[in-house]
PyMOL Python script that loads the backbone (N, CA, C, O; Angstrom):
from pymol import cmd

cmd.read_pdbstr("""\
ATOM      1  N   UNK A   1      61.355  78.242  80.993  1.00  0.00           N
ATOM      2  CA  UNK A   1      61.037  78.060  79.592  1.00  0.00           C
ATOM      3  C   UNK A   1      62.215  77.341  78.918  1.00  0.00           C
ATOM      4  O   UNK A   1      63.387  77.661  79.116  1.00  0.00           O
ATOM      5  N   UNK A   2      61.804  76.305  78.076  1.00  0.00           N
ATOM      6  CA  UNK A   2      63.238  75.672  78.263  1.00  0.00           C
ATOM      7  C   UNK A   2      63.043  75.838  75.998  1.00  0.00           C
ATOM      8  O   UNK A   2      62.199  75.802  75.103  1.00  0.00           O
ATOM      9  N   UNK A   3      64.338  75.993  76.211  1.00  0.00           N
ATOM     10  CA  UNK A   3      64.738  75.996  74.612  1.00  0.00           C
ATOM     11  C   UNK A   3      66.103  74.904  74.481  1.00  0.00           C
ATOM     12  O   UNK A   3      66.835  74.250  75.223  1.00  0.00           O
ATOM     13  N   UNK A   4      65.872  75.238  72.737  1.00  0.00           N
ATOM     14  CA  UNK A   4      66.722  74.309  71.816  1.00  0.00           C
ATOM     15  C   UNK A   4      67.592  74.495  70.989  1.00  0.00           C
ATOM     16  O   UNK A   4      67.169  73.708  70.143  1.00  0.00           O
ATOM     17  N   UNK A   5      68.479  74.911  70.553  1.00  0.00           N
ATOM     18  CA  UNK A   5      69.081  75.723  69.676  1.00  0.00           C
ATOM     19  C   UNK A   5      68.985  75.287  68.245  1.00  0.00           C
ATOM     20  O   UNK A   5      69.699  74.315  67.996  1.00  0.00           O
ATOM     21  N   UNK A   6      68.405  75.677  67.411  1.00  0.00           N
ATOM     22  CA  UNK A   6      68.102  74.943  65.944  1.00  0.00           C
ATOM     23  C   UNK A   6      68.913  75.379  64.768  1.00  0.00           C
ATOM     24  O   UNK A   6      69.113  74.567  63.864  1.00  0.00           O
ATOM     25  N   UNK A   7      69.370  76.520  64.704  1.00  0.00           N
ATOM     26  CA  UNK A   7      69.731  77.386  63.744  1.00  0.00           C
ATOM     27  C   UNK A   7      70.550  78.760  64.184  1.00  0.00           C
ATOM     28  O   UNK A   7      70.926  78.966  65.338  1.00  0.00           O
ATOM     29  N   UNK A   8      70.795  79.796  62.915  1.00  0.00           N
ATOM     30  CA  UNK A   8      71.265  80.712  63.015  1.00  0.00           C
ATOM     31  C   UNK A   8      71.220  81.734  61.830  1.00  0.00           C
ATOM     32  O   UNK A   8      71.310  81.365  60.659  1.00  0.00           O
ATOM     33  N   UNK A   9      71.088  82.927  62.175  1.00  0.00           N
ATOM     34  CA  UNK A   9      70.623  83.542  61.186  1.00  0.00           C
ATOM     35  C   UNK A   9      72.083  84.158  60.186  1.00  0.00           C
ATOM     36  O   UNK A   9      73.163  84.630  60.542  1.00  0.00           O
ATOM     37  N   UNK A  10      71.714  83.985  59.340  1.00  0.00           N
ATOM     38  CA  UNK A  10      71.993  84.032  58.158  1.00  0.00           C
ATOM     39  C   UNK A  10      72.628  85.268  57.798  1.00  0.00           C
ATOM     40  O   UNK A  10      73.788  85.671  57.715  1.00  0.00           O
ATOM     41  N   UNK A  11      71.190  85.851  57.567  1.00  0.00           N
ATOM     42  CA  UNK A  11      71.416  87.551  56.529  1.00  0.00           C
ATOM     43  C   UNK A  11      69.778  87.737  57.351  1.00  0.00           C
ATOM     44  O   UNK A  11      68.900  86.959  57.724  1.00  0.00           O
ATOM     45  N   UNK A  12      70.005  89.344  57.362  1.00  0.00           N
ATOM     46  CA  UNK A  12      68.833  89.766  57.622  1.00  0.00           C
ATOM     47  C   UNK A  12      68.258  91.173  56.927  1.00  0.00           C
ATOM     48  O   UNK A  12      68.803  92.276  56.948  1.00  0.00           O
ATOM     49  N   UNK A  13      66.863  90.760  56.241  1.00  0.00           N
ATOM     50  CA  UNK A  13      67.047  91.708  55.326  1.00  0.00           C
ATOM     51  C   UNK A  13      65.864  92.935  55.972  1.00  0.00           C
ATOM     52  O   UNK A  13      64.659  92.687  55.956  1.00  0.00           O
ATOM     53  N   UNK A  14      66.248  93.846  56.351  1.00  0.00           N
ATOM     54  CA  UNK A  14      65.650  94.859  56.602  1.00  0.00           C
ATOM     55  C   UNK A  14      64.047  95.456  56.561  1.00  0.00           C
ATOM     56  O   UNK A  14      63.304  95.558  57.538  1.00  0.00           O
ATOM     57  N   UNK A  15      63.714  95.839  55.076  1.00  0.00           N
ATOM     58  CA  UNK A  15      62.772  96.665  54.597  1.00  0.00           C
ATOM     59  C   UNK A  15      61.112  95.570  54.711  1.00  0.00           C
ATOM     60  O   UNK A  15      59.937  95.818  54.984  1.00  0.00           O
ATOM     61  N   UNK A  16      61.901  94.328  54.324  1.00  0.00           N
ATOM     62  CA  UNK A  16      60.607  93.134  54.681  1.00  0.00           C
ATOM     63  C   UNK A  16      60.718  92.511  56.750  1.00  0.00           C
ATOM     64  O   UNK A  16      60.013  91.826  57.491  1.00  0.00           O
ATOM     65  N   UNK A  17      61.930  93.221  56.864  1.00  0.00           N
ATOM     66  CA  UNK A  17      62.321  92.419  58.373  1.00  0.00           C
ATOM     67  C   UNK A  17      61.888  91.086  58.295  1.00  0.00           C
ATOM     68  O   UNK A  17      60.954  90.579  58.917  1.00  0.00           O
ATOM     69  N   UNK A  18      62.852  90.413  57.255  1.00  0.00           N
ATOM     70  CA  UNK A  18      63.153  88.620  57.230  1.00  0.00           C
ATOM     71  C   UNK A  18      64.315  88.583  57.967  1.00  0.00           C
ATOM     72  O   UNK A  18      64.979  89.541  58.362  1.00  0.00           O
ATOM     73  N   UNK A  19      64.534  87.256  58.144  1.00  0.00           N
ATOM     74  CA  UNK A  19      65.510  86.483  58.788  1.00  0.00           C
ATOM     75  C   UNK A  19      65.866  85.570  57.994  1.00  0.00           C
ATOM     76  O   UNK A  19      65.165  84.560  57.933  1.00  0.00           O
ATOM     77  N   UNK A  20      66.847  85.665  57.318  1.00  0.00           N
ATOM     78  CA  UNK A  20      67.473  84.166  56.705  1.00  0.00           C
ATOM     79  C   UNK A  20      67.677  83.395  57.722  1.00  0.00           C
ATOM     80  O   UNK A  20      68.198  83.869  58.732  1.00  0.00           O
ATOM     81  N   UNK A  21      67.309  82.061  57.660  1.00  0.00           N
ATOM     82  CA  UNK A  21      67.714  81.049  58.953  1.00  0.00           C
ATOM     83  C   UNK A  21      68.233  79.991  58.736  1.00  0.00           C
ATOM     84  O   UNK A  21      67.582  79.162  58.101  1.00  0.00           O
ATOM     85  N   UNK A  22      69.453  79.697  59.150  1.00  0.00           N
ATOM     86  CA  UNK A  22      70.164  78.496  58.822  1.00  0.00           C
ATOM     87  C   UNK A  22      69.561  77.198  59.769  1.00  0.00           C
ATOM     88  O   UNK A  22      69.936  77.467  60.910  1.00  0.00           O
ATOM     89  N   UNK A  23      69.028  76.305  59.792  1.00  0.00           N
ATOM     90  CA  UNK A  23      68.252  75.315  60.268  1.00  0.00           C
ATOM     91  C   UNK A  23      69.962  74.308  60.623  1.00  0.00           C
ATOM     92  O   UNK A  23      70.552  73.735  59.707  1.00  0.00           O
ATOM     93  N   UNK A  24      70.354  74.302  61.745  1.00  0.00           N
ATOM     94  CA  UNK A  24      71.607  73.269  62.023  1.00  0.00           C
ATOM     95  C   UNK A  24      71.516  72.166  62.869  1.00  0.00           C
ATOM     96  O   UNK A  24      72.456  71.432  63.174  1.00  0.00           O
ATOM     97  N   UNK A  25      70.427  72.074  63.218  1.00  0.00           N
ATOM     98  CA  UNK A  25      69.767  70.779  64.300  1.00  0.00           C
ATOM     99  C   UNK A  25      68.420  70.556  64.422  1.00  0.00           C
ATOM    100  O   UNK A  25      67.872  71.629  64.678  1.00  0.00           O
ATOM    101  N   UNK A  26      67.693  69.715  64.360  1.00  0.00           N
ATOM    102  CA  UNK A  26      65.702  69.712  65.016  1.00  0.00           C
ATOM    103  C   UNK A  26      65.315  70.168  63.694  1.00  0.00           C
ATOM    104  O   UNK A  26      65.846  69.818  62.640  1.00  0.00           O
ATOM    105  N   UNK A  27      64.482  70.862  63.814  1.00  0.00           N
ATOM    106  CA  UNK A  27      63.432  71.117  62.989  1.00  0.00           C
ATOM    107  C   UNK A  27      62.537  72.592  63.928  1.00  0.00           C
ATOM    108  O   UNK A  27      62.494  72.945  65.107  1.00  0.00           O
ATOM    109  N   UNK A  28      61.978  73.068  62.720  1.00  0.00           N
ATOM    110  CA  UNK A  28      61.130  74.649  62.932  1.00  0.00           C
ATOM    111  C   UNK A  28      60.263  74.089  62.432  1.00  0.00           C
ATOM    112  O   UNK A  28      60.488  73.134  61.688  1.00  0.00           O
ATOM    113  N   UNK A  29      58.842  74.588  62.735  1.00  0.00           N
ATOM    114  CA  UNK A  29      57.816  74.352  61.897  1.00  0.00           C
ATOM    115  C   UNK A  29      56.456  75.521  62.267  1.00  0.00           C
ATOM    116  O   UNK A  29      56.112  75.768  63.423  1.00  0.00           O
ATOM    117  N   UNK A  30      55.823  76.127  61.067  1.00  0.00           N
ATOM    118  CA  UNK A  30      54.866  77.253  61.371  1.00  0.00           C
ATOM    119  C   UNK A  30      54.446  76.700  62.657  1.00  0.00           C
ATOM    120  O   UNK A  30      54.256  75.513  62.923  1.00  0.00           O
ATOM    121  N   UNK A  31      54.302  77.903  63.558  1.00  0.00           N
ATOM    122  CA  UNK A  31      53.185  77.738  64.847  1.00  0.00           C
ATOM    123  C   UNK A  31      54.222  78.212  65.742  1.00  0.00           C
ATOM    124  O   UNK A  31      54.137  79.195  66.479  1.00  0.00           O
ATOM    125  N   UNK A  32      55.390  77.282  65.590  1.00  0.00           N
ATOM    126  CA  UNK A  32      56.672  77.618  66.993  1.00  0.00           C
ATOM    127  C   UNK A  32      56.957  79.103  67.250  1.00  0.00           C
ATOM    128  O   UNK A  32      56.748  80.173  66.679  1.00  0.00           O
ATOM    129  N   UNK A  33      57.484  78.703  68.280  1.00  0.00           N
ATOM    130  CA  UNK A  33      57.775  80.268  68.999  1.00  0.00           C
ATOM    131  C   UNK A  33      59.322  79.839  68.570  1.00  0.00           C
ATOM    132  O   UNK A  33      59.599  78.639  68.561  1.00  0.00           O
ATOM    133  N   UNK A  34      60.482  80.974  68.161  1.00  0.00           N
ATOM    134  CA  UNK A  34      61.675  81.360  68.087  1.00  0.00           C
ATOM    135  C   UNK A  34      62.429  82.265  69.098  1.00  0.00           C
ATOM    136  O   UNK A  34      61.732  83.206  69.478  1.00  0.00           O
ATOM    137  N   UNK A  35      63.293  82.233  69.467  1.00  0.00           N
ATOM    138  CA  UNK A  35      63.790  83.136  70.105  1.00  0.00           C
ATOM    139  C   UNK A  35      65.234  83.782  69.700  1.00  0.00           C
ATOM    140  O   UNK A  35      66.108  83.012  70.097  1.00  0.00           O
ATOM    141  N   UNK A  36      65.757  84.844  69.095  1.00  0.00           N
ATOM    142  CA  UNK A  36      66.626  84.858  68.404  1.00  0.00           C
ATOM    143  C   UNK A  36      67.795  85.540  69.424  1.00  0.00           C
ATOM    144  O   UNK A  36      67.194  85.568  70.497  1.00  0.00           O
ATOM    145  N   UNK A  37      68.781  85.953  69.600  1.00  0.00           N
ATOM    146  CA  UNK A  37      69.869  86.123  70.669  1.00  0.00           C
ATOM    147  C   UNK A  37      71.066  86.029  69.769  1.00  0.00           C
ATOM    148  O   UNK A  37      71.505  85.051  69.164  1.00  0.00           O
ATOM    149  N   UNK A  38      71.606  87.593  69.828  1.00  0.00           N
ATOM    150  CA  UNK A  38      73.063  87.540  69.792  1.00  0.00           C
ATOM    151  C   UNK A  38      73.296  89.184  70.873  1.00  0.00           C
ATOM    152  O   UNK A  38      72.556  89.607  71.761  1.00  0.00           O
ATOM    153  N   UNK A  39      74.906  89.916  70.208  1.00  0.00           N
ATOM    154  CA  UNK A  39      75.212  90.714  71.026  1.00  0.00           C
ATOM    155  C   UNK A  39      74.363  91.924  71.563  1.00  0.00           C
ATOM    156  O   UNK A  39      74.409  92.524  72.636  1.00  0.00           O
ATOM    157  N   UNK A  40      73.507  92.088  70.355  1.00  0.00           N
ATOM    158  CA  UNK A  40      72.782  93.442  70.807  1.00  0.00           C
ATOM    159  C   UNK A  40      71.250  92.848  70.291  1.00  0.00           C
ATOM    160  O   UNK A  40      70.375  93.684  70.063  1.00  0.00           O
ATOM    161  N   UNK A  41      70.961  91.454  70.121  1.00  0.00           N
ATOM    162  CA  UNK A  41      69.913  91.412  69.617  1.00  0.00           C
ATOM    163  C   UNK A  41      69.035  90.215  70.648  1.00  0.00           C
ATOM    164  O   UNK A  41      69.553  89.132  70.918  1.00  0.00           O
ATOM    165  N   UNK A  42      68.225  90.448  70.943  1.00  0.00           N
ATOM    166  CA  UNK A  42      67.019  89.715  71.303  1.00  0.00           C
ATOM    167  C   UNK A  42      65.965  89.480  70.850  1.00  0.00           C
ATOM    168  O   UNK A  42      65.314  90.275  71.527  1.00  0.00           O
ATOM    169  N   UNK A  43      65.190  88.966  70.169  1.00  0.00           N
ATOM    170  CA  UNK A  43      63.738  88.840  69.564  1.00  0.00           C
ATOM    171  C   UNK A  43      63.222  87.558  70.050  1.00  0.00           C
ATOM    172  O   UNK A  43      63.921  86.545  70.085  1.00  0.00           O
ATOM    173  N   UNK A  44      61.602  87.617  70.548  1.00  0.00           N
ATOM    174  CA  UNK A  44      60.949  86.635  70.808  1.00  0.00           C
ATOM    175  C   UNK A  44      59.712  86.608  69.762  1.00  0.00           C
ATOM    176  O   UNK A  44      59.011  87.600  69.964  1.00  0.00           O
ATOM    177  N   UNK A  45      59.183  85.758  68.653  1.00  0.00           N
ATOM    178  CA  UNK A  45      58.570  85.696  68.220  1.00  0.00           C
ATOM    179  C   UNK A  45      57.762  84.547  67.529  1.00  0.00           C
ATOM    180  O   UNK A  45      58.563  83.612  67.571  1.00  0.00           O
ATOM    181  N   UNK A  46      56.689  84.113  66.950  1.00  0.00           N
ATOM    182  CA  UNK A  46      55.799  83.063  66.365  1.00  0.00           C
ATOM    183  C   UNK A  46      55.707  83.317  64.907  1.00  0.00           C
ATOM    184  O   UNK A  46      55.184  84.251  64.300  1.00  0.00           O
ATOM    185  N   UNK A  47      56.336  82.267  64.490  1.00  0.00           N
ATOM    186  CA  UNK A  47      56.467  81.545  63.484  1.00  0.00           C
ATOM    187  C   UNK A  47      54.981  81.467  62.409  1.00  0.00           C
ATOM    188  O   UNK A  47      54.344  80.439  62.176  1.00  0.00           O
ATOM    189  N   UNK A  48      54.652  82.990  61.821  1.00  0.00           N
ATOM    190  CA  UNK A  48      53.560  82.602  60.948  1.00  0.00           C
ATOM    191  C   UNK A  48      53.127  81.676  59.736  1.00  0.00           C
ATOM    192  O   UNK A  48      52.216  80.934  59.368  1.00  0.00           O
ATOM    193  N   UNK A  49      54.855  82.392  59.188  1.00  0.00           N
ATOM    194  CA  UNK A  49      54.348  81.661  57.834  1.00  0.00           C
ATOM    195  C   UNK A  49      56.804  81.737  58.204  1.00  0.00           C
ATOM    196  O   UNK A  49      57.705  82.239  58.876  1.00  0.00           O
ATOM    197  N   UNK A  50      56.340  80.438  56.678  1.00  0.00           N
ATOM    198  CA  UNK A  50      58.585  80.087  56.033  1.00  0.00           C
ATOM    199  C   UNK A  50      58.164  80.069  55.026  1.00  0.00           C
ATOM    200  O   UNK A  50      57.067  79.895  54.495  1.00  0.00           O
ATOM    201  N   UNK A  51      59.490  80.341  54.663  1.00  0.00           N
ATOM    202  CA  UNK A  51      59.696  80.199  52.391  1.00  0.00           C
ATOM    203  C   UNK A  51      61.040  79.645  52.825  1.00  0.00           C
ATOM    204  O   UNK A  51      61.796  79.714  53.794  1.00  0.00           O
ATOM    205  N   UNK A  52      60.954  78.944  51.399  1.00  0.00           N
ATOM    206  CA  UNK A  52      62.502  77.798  51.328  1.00  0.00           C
ATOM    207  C   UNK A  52      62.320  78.643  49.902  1.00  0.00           C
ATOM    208  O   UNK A  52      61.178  78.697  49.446  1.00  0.00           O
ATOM    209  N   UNK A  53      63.262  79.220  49.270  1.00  0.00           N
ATOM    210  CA  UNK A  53      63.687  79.395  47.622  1.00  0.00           C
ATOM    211  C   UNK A  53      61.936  79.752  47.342  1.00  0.00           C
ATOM    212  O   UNK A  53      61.303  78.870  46.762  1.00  0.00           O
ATOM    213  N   UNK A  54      61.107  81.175  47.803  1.00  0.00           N
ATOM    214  CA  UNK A  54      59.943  81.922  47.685  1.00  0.00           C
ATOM    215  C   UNK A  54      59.366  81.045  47.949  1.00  0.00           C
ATOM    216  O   UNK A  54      59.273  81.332  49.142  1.00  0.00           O
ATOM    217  N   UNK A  55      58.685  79.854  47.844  1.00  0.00           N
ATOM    218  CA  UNK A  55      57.872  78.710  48.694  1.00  0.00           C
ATOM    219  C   UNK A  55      57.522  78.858  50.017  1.00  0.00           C
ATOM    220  O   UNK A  55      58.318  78.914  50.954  1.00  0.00           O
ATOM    221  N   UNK A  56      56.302  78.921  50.085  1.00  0.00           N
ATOM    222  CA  UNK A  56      55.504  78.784  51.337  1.00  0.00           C
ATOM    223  C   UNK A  56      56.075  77.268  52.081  1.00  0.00           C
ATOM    224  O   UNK A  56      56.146  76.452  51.162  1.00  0.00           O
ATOM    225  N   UNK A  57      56.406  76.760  53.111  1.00  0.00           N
ATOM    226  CA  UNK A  57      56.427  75.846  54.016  1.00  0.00           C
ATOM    227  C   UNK A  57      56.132  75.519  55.370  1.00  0.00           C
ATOM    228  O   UNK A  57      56.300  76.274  56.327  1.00  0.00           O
ATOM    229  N   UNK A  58      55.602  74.146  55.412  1.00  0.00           N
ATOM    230  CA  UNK A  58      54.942  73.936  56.971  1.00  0.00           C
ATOM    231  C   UNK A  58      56.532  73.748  57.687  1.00  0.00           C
ATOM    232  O   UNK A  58      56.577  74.112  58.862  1.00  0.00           O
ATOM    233  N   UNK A  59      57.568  73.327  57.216  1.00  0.00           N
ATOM    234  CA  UNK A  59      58.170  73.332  58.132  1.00  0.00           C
ATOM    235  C   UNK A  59      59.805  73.092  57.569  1.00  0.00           C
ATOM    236  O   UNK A  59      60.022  72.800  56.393  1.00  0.00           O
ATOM    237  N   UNK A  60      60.645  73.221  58.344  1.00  0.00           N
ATOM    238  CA  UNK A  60      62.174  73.258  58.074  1.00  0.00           C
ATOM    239  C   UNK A  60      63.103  72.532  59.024  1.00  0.00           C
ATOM    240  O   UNK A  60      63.134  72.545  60.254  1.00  0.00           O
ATOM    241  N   UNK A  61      63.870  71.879  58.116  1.00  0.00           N
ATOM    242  CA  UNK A  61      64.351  70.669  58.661  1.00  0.00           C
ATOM    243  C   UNK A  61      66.025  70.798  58.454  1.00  0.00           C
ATOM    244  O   UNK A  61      66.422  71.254  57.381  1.00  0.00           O
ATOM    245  N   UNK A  62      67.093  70.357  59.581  1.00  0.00           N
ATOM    246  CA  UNK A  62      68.856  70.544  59.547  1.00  0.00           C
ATOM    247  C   UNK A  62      69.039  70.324  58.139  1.00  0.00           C
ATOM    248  O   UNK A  62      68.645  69.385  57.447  1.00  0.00           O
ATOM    249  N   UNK A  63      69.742  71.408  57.809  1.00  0.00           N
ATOM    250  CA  UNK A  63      70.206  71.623  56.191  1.00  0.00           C
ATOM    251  C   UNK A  63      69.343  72.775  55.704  1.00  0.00           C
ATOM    252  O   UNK A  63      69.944  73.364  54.805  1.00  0.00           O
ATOM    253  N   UNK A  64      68.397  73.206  55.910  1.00  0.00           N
ATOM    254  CA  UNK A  64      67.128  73.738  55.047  1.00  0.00           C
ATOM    255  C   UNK A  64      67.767  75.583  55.238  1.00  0.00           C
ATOM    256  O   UNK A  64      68.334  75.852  56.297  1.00  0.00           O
ATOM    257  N   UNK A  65      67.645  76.447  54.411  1.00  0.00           N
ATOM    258  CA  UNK A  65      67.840  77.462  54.485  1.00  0.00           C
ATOM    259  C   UNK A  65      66.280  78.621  54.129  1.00  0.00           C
ATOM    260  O   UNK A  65      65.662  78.676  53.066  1.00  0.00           O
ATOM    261  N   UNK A  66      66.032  79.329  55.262  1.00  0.00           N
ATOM    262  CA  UNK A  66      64.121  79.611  55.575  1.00  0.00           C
ATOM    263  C   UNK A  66      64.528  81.037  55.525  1.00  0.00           C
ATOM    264  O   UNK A  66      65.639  81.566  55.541  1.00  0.00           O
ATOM    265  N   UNK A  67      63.671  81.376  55.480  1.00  0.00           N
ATOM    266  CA  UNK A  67      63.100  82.879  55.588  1.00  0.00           C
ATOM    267  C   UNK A  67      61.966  83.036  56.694  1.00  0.00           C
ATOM    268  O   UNK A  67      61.071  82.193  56.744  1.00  0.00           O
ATOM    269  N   UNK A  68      61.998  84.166  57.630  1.00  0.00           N
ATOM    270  CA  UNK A  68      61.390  83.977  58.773  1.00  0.00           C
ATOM    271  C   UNK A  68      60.692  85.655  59.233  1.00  0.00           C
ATOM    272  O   UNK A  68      61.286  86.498  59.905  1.00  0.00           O
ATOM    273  N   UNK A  69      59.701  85.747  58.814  1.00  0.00           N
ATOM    274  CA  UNK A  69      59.316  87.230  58.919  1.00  0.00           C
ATOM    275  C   UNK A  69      59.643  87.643  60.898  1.00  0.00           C
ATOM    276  O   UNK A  69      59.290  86.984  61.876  1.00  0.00           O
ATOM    277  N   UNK A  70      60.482  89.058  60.830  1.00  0.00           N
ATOM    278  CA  UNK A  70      60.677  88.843  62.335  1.00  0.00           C
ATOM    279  C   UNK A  70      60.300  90.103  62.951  1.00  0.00           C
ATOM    280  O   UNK A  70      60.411  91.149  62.312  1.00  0.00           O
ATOM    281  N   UNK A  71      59.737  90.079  64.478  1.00  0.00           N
ATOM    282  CA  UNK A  71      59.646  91.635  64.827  1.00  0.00           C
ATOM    283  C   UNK A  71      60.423  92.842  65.241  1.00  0.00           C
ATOM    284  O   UNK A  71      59.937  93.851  65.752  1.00  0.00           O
ATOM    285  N   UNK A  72      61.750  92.621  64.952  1.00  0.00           N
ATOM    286  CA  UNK A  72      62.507  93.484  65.204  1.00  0.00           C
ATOM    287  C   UNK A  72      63.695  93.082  64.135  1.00  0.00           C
ATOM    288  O   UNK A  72      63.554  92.103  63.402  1.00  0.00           O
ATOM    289  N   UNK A  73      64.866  93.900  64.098  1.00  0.00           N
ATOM    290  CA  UNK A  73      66.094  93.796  63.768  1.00  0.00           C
ATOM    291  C   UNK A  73      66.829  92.493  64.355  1.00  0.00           C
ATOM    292  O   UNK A  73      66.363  92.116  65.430  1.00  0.00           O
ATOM    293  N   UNK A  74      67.872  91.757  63.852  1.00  0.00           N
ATOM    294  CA  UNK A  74      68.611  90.555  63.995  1.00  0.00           C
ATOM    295  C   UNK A  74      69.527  90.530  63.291  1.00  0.00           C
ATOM    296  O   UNK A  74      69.421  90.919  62.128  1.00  0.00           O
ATOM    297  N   UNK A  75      70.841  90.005  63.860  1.00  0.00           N
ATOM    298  CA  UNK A  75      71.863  90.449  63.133  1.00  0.00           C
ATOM    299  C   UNK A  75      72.568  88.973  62.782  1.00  0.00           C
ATOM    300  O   UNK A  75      72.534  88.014  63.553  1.00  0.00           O
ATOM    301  N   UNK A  76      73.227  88.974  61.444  1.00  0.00           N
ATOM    302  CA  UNK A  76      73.816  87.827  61.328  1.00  0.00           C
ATOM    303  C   UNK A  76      74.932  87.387  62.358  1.00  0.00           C
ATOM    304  O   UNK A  76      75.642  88.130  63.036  1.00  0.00           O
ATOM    305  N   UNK A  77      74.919  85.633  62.305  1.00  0.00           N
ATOM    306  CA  UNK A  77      75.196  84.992  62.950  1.00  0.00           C
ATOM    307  C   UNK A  77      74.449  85.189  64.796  1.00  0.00           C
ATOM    308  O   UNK A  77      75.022  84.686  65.762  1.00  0.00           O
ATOM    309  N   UNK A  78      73.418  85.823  64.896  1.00  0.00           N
ATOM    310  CA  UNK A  78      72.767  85.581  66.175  1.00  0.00           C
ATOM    311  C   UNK A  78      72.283  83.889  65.942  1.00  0.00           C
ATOM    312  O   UNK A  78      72.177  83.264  64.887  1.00  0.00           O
ATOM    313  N   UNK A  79      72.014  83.385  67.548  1.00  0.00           N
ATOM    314  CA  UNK A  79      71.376  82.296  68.288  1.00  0.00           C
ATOM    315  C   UNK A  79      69.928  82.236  67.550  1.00  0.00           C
ATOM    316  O   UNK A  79      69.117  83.162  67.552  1.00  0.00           O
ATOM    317  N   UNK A  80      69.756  80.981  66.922  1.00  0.00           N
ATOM    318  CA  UNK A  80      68.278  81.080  67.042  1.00  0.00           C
ATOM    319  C   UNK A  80      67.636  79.668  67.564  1.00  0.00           C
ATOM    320  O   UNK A  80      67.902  78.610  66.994  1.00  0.00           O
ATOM    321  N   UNK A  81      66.735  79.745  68.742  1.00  0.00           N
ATOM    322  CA  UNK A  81      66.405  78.930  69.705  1.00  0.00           C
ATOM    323  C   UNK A  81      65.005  79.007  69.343  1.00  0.00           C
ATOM    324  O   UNK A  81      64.269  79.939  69.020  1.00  0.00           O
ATOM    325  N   UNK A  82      64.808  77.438  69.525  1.00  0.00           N
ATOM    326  CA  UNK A  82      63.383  76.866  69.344  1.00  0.00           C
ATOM    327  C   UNK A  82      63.120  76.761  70.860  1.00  0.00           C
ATOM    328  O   UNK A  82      63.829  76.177  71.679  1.00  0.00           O
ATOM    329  N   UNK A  83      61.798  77.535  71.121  1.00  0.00           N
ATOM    330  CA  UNK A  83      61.005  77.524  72.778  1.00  0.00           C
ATOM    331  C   UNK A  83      60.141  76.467  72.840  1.00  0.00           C
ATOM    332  O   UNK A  83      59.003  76.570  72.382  1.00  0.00           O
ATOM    333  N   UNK A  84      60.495  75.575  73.294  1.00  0.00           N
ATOM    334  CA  UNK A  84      59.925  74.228  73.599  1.00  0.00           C
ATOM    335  C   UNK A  84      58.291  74.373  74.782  1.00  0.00           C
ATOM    336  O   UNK A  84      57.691  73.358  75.134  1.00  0.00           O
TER     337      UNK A  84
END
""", "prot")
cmd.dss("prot")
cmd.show_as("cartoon", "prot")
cmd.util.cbc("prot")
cmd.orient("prot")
C-alpha cells in the first residue's frame, strides 16, 4: 500500500474527535483514505466530509489548515499520510 505524506496534525480536539490538519505537500480531498502515525498513535481512516474556518470542502490543498473527523485519538504533531 503505498502512501504520501501530506500533512500533520495540528491540535486534536477530543469530544467531536477532529483532527486539525496541517496540509504541507499534495493535496487531501473528501473520499481519500488517511493514515495518521505518530508515537502511540495509529489511525486508518476515510475522509467523509473537511471544514477550512467551519466550511464544508471538497478538498485541501499545501498551506490549507482542515478539520478532519477521525476514529480514534491523534496526537499533535503525528504523520499524516495520504494512501494512494
Amino acid at each position: 500500500m503505498a502512501e504520501e505524506k501530506v500533512g500533520e496534525v495540528i491540535k486534536y480536539f477530543a469530544k467531536p474527535q477532529v483532527a486539525a490538519i496541517k496540509v504541507i505537500q499534495g493535496e487531501i480531498e473528501t473520499g481519500n483514505t488517511v493514515r495518521i502515525v505518530g508515537h502511540t498513535s495509529e489511525v486508518t481512516c476515510r475522509i467523509d466530509s473537511m471544514e477550512v474556518d467551519n466550511k464544508k470542502v471538497q478538498k485541501a490543498v499545501a498551506g490549507d489548515f482542515v478539520g478532519v473527523k477521525v476514529a480514534d485519538k491523534v496526537r499533535e504533531g503525528d504523520a499524516v499520510y495520504k494512501v494512494l
